[in-house]
C-alpha positions as CSV (number, residue, x, y, z in Angstrom):
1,X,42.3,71.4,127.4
2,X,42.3,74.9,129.2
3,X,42.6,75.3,133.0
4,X,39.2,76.1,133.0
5,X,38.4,72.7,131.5
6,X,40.5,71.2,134.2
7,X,40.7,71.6,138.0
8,X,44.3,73.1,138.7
9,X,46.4,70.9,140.5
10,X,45.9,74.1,143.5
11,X,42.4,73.5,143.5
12,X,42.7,69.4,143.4
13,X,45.0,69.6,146.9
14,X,43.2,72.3,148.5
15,X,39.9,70.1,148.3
16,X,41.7,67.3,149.6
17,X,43.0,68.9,152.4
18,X,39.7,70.4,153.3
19,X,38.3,67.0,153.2
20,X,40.8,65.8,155.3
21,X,40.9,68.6,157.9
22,X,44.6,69.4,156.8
23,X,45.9,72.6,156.8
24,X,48.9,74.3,155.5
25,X,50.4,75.6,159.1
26,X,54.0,74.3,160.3
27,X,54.0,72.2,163.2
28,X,56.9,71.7,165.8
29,X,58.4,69.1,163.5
30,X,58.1,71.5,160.5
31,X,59.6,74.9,162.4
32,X,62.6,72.8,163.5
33,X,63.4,71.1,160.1
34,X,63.5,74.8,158.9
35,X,65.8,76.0,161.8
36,X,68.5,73.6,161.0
37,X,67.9,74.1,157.4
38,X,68.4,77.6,157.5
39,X,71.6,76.7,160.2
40,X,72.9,74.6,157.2
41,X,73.1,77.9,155.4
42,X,70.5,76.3,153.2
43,X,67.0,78.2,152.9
44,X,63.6,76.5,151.4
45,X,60.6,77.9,151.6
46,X,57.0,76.4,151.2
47,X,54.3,77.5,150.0
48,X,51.0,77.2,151.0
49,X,50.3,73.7,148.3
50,X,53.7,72.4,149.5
51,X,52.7,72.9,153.0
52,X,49.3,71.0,152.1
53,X,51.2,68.3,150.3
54,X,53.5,67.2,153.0
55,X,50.8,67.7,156.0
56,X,48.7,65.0,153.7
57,X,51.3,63.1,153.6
58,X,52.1,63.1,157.5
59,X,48.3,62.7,157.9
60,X,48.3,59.5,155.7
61,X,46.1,60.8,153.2
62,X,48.5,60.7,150.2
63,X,51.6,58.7,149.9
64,X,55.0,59.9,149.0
65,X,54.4,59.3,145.4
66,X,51.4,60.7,145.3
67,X,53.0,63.8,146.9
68,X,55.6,63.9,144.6
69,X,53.6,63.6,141.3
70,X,51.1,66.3,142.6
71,X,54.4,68.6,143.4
72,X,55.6,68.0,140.1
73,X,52.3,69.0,138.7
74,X,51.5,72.0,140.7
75,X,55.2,73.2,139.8
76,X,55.2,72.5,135.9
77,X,51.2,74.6,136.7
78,X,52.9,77.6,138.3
79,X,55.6,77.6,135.7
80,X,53.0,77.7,132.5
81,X,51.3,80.4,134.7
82,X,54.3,82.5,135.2
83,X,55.4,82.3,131.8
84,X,51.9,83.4,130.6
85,X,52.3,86.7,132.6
86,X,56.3,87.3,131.6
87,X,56.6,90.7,129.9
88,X,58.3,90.0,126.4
């Protein structure tokens, strides 16, 4: 099937989170597990789906398997995606 055929994993979690009146900002919680990330001398960045994924999951909405099969998804998605647009 092509991604037209089937709703990207972006587009399933972005519906959800609409649904659920979840967005993708960093709360208090969030900005400090980044300070002492980034103290650790460690840096992970989020984006905007990741953000979703784990506010849906503090919200209740998902569970943490749910979370981490959609993450796995929406990764292996942005890899086929990337590799699609690689100059060869």
């Amino acid at each position: 099937m092509t991604q037209t055929a089937v709703d990207s994993v972006e587009a399933k979690v972005r519906r959800l989170a609409k649904a659920h009146d979840v967005t993708a900002e960093l709360d208090d919680m969030s900005r400090m597990a980044v300070t002492i990330t980034r103290m650790a001398g460690d840096v992970v960045e989020l984006d905007d789906i990741e953000r979703l994924l784990v506010n849906l999951k503090r919200k209740g909405v998902l569970s943490k398997s749910e979370i981490l099969t959609l993450q796995g998804e929406f990764l292996q998605e942005k890899k086929r995606v990337k590799k699609r647009f690689e100059i060869k």
